[in-house]
C-alpha positions as YAML, in Angstrom:
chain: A
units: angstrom
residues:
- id: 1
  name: UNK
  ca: [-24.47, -10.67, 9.72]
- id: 2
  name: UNK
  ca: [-27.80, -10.56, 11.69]
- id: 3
  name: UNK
  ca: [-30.84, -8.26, 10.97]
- id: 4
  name: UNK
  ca: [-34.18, -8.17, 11.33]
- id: 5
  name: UNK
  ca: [-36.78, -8.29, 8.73]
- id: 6
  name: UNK
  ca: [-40.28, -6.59, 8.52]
- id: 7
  name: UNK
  ca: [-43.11, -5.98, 6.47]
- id: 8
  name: UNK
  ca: [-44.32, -2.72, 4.67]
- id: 9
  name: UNK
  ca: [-47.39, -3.19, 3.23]
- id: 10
  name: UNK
  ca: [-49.75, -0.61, 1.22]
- id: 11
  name: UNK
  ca: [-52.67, -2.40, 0.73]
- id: 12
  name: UNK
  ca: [-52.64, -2.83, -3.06]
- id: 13
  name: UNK
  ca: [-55.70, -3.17, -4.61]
- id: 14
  name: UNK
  ca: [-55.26, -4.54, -7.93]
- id: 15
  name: UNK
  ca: [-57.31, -4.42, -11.26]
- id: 16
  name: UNK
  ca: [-60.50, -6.32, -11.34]
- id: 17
  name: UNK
  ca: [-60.58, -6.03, -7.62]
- id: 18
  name: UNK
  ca: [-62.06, -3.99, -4.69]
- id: 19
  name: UNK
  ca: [-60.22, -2.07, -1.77]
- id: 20
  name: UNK
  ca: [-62.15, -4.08, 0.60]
- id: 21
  name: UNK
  ca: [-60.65, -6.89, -0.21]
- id: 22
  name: UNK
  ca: [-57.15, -5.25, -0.41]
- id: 23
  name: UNK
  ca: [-57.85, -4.98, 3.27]
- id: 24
  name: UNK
  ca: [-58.84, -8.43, 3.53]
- id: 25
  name: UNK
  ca: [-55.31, -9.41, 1.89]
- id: 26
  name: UNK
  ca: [-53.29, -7.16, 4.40]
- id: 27
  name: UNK
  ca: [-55.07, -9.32, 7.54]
- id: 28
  name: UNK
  ca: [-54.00, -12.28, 5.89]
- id: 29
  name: UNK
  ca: [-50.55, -11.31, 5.11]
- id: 30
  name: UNK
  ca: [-49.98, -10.12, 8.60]
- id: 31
  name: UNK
  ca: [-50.99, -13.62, 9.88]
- id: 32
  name: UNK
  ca: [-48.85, -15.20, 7.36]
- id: 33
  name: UNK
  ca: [-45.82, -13.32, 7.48]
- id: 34
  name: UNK
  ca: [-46.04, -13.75, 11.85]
- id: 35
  name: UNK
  ca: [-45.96, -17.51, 11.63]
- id: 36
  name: UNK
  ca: [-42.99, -17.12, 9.41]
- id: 37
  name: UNK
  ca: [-41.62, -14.53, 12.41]
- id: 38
  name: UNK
  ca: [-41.02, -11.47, 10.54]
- id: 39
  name: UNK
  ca: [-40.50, -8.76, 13.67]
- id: 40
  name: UNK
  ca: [-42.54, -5.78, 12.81]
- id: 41
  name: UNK
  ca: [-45.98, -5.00, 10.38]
- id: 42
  name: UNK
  ca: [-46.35, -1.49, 9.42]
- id: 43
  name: UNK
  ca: [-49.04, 0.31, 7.27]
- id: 44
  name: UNK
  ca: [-47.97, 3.27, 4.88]
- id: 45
  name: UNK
  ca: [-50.60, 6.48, 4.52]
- id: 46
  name: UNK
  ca: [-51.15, 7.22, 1.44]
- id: 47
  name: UNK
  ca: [-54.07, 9.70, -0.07]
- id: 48
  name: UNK
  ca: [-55.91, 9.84, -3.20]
- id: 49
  name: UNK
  ca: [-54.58, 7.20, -4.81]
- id: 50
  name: UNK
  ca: [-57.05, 4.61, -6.30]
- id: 51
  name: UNK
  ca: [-54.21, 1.39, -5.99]
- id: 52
  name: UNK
  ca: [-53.48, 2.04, -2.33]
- id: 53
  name: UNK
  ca: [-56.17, 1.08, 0.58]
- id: 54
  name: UNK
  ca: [-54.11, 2.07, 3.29]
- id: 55
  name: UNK
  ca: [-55.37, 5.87, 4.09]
- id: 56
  name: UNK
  ca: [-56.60, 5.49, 7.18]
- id: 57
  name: UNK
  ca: [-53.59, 4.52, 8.43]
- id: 58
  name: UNK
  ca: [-54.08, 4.16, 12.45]
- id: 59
  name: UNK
  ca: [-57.41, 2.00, 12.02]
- id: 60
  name: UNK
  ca: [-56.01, -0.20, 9.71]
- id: 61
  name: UNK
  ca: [-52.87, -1.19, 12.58]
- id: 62
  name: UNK
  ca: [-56.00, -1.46, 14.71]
- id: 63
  name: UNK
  ca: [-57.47, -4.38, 12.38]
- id: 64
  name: UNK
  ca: [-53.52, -6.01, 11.74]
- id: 65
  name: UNK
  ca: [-52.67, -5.91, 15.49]
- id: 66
  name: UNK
  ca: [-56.09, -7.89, 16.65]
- id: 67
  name: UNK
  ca: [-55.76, -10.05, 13.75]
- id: 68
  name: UNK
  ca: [-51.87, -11.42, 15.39]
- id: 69
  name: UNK
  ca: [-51.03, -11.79, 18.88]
- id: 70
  name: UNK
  ca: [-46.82, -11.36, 18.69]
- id: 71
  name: UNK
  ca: [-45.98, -9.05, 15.68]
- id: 72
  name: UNK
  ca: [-45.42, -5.44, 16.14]
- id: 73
  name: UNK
  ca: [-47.06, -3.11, 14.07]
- id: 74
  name: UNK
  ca: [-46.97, 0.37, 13.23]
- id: 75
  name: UNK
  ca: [-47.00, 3.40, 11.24]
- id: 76
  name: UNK
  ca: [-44.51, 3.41, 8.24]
- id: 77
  name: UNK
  ca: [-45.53, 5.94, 8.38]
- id: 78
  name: UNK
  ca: [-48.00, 8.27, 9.81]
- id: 79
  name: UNK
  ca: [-47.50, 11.91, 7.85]
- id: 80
  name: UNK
  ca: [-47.59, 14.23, 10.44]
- id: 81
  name: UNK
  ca: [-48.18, 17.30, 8.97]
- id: 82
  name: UNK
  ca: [-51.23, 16.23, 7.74]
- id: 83
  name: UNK
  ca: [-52.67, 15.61, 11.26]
- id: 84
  name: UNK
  ca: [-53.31, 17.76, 14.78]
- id: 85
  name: UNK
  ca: [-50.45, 16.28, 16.67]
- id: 86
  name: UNK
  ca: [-52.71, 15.60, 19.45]
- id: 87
  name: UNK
  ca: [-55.35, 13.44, 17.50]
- id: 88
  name: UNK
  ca: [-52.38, 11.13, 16.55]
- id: 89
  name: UNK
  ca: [-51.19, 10.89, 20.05]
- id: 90
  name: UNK
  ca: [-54.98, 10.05, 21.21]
- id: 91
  name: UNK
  ca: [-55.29, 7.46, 17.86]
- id: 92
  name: UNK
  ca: [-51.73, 5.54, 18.94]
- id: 93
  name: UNK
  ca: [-52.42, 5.86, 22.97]
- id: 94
  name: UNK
  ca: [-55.46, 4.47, 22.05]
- id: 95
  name: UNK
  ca: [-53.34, 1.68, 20.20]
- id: 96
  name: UNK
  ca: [-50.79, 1.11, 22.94]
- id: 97
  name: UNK
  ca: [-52.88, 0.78, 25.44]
- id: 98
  name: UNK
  ca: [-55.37, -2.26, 23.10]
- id: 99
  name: UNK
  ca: [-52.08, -3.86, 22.32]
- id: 100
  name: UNK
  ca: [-49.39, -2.98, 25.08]
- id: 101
  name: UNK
  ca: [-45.83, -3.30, 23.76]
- id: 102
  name: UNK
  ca: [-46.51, -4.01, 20.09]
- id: 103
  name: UNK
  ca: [-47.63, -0.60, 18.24]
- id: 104
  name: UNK
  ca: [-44.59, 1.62, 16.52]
- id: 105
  name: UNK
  ca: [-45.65, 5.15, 15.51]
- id: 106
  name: UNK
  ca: [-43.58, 5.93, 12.44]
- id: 107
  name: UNK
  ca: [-43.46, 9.58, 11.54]
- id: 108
  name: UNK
  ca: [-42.92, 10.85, 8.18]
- id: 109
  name: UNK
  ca: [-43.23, 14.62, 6.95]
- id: 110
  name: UNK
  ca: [-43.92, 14.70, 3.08]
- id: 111
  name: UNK
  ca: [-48.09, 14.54, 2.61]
- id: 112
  name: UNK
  ca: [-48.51, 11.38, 0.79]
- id: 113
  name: UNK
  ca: [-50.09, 12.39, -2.02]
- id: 114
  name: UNK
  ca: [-50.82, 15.35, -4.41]
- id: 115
  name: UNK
  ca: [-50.83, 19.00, -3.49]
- id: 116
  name: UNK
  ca: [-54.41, 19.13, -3.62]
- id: 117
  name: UNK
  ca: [-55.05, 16.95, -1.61]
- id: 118
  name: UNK
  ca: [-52.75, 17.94, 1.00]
- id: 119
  name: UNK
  ca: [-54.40, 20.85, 0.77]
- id: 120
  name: UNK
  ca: [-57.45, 19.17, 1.61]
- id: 121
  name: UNK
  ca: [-56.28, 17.47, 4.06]
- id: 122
  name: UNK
  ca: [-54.64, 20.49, 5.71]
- id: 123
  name: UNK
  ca: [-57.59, 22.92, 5.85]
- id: 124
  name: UNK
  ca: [-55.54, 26.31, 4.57]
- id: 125
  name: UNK
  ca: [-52.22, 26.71, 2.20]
- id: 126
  name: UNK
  ca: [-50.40, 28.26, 5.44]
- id: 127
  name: UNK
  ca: [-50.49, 24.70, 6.53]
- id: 128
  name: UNK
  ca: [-48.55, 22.82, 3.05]
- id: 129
  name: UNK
  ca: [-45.18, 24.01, 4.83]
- id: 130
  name: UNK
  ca: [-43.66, 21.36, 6.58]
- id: 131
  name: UNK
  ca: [-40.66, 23.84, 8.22]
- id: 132
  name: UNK
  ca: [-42.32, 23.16, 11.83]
- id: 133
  name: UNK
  ca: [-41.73, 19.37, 11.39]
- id: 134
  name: UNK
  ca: [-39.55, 19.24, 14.29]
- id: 135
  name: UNK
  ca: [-41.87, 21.23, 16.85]
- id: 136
  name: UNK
  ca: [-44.50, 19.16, 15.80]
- id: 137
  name: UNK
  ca: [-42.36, 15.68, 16.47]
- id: 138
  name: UNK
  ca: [-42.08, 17.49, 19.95]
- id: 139
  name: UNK
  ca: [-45.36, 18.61, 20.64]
- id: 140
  name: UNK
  ca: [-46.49, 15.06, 19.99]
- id: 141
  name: UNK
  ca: [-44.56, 13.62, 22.40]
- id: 142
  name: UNK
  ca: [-45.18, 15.28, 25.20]
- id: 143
  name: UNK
  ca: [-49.19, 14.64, 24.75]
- id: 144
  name: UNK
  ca: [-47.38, 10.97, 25.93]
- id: 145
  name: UNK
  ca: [-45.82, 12.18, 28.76]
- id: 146
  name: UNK
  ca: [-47.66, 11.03, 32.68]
- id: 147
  name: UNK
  ca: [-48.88, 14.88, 33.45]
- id: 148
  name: UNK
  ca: [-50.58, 14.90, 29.91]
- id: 149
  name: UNK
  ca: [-54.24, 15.50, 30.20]
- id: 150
  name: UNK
  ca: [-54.68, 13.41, 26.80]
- id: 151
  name: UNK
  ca: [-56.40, 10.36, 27.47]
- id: 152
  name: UNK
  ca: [-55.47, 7.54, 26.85]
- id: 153
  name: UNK
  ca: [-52.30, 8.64, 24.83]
- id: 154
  name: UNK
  ca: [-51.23, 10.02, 28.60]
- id: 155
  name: UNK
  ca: [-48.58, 7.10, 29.90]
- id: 156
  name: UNK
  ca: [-49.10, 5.09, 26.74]
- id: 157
  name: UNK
  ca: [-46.33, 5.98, 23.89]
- id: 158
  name: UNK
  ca: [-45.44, 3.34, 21.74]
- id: 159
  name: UNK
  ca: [-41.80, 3.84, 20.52]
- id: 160
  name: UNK
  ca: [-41.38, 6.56, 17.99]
- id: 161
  name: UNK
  ca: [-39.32, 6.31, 14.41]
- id: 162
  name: UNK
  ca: [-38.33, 8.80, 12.17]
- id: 163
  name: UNK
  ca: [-39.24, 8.02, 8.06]
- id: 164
  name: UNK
  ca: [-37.64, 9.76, 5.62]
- id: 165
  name: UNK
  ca: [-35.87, 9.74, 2.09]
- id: 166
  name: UNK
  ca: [-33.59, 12.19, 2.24]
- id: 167
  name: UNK
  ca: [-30.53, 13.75, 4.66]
- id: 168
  name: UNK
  ca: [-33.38, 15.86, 6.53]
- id: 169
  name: UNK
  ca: [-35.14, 13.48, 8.56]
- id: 170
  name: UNK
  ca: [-31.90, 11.74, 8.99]
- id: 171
  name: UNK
  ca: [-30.19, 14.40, 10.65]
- id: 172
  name: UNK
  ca: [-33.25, 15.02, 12.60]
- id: 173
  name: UNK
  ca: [-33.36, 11.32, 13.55]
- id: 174
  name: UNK
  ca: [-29.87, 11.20, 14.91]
- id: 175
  name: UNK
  ca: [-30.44, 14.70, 16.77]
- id: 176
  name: UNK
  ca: [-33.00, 13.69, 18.37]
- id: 177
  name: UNK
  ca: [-31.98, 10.13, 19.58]
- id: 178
  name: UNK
  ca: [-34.69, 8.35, 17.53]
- id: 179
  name: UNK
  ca: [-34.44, 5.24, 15.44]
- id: 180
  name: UNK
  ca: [-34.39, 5.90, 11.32]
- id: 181
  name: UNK
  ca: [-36.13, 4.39, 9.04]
- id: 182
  name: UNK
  ca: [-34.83, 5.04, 5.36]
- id: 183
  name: UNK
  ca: [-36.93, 4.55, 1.83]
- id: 184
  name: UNK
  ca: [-34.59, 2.95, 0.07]
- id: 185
  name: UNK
  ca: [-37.07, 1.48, -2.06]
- id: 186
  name: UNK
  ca: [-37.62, 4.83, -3.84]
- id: 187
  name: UNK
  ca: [-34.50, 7.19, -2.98]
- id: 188
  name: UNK
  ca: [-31.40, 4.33, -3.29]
- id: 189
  name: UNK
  ca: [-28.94, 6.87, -4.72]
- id: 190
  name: UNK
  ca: [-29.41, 8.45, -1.33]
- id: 191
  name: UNK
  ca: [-29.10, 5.46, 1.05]
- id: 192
  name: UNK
  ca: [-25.85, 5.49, 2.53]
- id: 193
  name: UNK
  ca: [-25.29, 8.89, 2.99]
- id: 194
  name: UNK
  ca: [-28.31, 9.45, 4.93]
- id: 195
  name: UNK
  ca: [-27.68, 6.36, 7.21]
- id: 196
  name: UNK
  ca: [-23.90, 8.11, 7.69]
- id: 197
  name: UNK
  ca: [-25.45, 11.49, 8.51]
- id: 198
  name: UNK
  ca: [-27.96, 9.51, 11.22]
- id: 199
  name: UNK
  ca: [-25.41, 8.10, 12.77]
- id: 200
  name: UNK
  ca: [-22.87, 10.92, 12.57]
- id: 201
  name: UNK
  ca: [-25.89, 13.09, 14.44]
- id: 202
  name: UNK
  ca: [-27.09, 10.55, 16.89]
- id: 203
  name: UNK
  ca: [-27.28, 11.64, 20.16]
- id: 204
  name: UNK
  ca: [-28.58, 9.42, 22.82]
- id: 205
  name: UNK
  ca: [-31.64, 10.32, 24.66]
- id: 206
  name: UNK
  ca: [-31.89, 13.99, 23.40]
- id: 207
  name: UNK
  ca: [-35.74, 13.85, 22.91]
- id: 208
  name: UNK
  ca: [-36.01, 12.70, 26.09]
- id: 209
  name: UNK
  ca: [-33.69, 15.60, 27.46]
- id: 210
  name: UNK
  ca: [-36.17, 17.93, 25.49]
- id: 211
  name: UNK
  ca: [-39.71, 16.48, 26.77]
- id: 212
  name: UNK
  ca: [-39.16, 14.14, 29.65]
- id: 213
  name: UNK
  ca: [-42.02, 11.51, 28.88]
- id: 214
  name: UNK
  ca: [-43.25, 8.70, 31.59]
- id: 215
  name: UNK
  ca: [-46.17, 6.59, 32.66]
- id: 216
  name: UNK
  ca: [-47.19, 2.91, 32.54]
- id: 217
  name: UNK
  ca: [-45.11, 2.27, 28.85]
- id: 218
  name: UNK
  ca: [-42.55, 5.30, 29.14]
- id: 219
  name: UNK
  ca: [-40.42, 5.26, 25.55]
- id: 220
  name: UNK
  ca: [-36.94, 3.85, 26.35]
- id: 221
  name: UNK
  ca: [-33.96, 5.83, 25.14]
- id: 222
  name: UNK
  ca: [-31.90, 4.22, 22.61]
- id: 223
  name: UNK
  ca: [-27.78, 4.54, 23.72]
- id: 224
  name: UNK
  ca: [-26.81, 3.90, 19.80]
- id: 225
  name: UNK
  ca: [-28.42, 4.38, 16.54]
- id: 226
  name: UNK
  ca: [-30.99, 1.89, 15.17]
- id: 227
  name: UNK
  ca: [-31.34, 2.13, 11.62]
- id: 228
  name: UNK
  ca: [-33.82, 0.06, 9.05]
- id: 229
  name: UNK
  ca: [-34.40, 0.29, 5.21]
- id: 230
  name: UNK
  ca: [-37.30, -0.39, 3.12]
- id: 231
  name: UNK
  ca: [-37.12, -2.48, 0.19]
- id: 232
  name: UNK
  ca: [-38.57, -3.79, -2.63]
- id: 233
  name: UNK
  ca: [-38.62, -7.28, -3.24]
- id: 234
  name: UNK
  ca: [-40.05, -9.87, -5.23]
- id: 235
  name: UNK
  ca: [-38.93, -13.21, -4.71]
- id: 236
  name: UNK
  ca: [-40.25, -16.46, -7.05]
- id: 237
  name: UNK
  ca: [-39.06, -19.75, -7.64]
- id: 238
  name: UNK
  ca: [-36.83, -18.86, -10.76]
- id: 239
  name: UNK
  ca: [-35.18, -14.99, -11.71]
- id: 240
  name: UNK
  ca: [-37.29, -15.26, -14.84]
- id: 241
  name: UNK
  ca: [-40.99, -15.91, -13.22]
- id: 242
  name: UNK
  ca: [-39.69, -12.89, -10.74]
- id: 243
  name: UNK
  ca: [-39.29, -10.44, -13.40]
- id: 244
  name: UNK
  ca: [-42.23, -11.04, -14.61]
- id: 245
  name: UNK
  ca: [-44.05, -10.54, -11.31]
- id: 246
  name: UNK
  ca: [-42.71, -7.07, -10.91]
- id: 247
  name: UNK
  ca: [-43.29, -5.70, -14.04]
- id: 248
  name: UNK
  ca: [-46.95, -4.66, -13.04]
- id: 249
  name: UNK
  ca: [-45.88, -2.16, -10.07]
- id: 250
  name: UNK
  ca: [-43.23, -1.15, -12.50]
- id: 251
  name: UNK
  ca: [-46.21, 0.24, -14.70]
- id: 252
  name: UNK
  ca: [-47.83, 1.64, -11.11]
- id: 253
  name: UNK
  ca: [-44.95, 3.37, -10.73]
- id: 254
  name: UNK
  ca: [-44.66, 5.12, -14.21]
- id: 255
  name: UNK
  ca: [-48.49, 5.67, -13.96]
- id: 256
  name: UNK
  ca: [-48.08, 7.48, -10.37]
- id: 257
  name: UNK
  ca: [-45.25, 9.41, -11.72]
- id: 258
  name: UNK
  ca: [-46.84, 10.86, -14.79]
- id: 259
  name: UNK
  ca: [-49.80, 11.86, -12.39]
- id: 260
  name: UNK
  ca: [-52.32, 9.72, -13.16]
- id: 261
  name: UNK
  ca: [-52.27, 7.13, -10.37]
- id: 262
  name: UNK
  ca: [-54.24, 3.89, -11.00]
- id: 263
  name: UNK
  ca: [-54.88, 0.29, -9.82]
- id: 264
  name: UNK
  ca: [-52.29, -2.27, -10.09]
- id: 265
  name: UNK
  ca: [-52.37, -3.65, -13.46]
- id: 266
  name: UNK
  ca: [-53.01, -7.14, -14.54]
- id: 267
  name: UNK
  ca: [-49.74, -9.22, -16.07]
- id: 268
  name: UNK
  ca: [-51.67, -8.97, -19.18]
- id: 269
  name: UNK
  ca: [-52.04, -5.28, -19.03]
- id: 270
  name: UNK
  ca: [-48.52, -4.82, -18.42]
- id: 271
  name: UNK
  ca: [-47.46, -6.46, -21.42]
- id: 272
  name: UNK
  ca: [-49.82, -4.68, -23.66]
- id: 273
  name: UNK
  ca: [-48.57, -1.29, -22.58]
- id: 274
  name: UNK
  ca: [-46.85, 1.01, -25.52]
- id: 275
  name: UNK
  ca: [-44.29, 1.85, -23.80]
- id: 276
  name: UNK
  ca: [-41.91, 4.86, -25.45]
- id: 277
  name: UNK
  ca: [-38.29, 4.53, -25.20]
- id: 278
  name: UNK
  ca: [-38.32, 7.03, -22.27]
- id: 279
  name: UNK
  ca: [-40.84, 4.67, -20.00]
- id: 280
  name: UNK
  ca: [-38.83, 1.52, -20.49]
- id: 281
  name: UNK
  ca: [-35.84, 4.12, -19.36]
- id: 282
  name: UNK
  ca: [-37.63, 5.20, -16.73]
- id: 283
  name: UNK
  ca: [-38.67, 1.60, -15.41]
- id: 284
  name: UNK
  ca: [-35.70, 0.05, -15.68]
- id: 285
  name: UNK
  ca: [-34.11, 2.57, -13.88]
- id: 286
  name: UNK
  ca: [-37.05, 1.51, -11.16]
- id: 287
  name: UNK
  ca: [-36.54, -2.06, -11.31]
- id: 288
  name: UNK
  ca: [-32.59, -1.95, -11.28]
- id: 289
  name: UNK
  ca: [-32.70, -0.45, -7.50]
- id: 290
  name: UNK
  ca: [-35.11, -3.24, -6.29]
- id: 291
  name: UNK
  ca: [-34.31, -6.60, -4.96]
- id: 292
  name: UNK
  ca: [-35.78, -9.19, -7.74]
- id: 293
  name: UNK
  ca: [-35.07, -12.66, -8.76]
- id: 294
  name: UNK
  ca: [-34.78, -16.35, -7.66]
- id: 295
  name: UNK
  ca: [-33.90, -17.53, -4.28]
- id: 296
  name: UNK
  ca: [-29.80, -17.44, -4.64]
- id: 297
  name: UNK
  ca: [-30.50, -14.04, -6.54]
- id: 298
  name: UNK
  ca: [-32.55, -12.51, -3.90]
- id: 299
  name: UNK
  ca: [-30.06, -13.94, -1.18]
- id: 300
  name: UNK
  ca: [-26.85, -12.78, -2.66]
- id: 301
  name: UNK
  ca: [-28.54, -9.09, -3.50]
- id: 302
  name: UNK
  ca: [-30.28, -8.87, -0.21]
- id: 303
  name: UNK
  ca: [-27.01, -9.64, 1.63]
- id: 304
  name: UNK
  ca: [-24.69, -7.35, -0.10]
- id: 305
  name: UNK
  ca: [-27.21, -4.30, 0.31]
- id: 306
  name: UNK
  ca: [-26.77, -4.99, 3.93]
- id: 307
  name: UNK
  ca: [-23.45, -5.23, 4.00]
- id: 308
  name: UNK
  ca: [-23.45, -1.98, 1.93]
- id: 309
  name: UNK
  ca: [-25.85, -0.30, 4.08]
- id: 310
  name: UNK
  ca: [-24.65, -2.27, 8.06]
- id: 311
  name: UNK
  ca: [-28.77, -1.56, 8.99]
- id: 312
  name: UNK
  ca: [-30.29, -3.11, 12.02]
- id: 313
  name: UNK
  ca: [-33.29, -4.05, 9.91]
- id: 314
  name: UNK
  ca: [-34.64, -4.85, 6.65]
- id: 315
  name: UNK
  ca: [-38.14, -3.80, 5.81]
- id: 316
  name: UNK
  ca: [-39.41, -5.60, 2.99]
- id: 317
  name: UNK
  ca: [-42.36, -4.46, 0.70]
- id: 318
  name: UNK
  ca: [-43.86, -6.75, -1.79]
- id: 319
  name: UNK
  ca: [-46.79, -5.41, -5.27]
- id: 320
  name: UNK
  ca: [-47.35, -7.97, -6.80]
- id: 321
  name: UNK
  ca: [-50.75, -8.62, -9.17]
- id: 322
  name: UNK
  ca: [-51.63, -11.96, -7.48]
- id: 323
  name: UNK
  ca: [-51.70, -11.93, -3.71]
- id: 324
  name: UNK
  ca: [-51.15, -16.03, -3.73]
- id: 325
  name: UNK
  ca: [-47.86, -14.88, -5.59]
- id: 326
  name: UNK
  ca: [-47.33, -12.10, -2.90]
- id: 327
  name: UNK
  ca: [-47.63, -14.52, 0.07]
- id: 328
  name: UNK
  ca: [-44.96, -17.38, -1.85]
- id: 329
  name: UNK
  ca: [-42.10, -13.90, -2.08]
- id: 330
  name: UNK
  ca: [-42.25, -14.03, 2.12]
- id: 331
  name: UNK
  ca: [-42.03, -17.77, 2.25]
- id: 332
  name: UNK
  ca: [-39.45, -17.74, 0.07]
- id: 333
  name: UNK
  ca: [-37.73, -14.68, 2.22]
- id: 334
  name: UNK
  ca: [-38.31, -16.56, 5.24]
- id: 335
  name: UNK
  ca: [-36.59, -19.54, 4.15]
- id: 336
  name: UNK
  ca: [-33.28, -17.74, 3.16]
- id: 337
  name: UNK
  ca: [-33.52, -16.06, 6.49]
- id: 338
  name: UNK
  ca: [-34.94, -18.57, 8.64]
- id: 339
  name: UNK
  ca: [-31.30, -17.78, 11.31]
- id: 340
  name: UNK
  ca: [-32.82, -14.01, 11.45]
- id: 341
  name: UNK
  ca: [-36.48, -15.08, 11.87]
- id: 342
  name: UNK
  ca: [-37.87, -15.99, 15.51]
- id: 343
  name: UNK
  ca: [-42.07, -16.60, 15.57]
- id: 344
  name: UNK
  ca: [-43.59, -15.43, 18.51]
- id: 345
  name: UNK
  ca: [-40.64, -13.02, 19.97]
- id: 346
  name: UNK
  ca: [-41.36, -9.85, 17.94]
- id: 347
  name: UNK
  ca: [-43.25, -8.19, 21.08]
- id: 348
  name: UNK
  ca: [-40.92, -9.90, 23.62]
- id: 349
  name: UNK
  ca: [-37.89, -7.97, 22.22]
- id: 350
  name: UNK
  ca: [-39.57, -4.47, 22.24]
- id: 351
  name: UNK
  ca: [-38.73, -1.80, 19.07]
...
């Protein structure tokens, strides 16, 4: 059993803290985590939400990818109904062609935040419906292709992913020959049977049947399916000390879902909470579908949701209060998986 493993990171900025130095954490992961030789860094958008400083998605890969020198990095992902097609293909041409054969664009189709402020985002209500999510996957490509007049995304298209968290973008995925990315770390009951419904659907090369694309970095077509799965993990020294650790984007999580989105809480603040009887359900529920614990937990967990799952890749996504604690989850990752990890190859051996 060999997979890759990657970071998702949000930029958490927790109580007591700043979003500027949320940013300053995500630089420092990404060098971290690509001397340990995770493959790929991506950056999740996100709007309107006071614990996440990852909004502006595209500059923020622009600040990870100058920061390391191997590590790919990405979109995980970029919601594309919230942007002009064409402005994304100029932001990640622009990317490609800074950092040749390391930027992923990830594309995802649910807004990332609140209907508001979609509807900010958007301009007019006409433009909440996502139902031209496929035309707009297509229109974006061919601003890539080597007769494009859209400089400099013209000959410069990173490899493109499909997100999703349901069977839609899986299908879509597979029809369209693209690799898959899956949320597992929020939609687990729906795992599996979206990976079988990519791969049932693949069909090699058909985006590049629909909008032949070419130039200096033309997107190579994929002959099977390439899946990956995002999870959450907290890893510490004992199962105990690793509970504890993820009890604070537990709370985030109840918080976000009850609409009132916040920072992530202190330890302290956690423990204080009144829960009712329906939170603790609620959490638990949360906590049971993430990967949590000591080393030989984490390992055993880790290895039978791949098995489960037979992904190409494991994306791993870590909230933790303390970013010191953050930093020890990948070390201790990297250790359990030092066969799957290779510093300094992530670029060499493309998407």
């Amino acid at each position: 059993m060999s997979v890759r493993f990657s970071v998702l990171d949000l930029a958490p900025v927790v109580s007591g803290s700043t979003s500027g130095q949320a940013l300053r954490n995500t630089l420092d992961l990404a060098r971290h985590v690509e001397r340990l030789g995770f493959h790929r860094y991506w950056l999740a958008e996100h709007h309107a939400m006071p614990g996440i400083a990852s909004s502006a998605t595209a500059v923020l890969i622009g600040q990870v990818a100058a920061a390391t020198a191997t590590m790919r990095v990405g979109s995980g992902g970029v919601m594309l109904p919230n942007h002009a097609p064409m402005v994304v293909a100029e932001q990640f041409g622009t990317l490609e062609a800074l950092y040749p054969g390391r930027i992923d664009l990830g594309l995802g189709r649910a807004p990332g935040t609140d209907q508001a402020t979609a509807l900010a985002l958007r301009r007019s209500p006409e433009a909440l419906s996502v139902d031209d999510f496929p035309e707009q996957v297509i229109e974006l490509r061919g601003y890539f292709g080597a007769d494009s007049k859209v400089t400099p995304a013209a000959g410069n298209e990173p490899p493109v992913w499909l997100l999703g968290s349901s069977g839609y973008s899986a299908r879509l995925a597979g029809l369209l020959g693209l690799p898959f990315a899956f949320a597992h770390h929020f939609s687990a009951q729906n795992t599996v049977p979206a990976l079988n419904l990519y791969r049932e659907s693949f069909r090699p090369g058909a985006l590049d049947e629909l909008v032949p694309c070419g130039g200096t970095t033309p997107h190579t077509p994929r002959n099977r399916p390439y899946s990956m799965i995002g999870v959450s993990v907290t890893a510490a020294d004992t199962d105990a000390h690793a509970e504890e650790l993820a009890r604070p984007q537990a709370l985030a999580f109840l918080r976000l879902r009850r609409g009132t989105p916040g920072l992530l809480p202190t330890p302290e603040e956690t423990a204080a909470y009144p829960y009712t009887p329906m939170d603790r359900q609620m959490i638990d529920s949360r906590l049971a579908d993430q990967v949590i614990g000591g080393p030989e937990t984490v390992r055993a967990k880790l290895d039978a949701l791949i098995g489960r799952t037979g992904v190409d890749e494991v994306m791993v996504t870590t909230q933790v209060f303390d970013h010191a604690d953050r930093l020890r989850s990948y070390d201790i990752l990297a250790d359990l998986y030092k066969e799957d990890l290779a510093p300094g190859d992530a670029a060499a051996s493309g998407a």
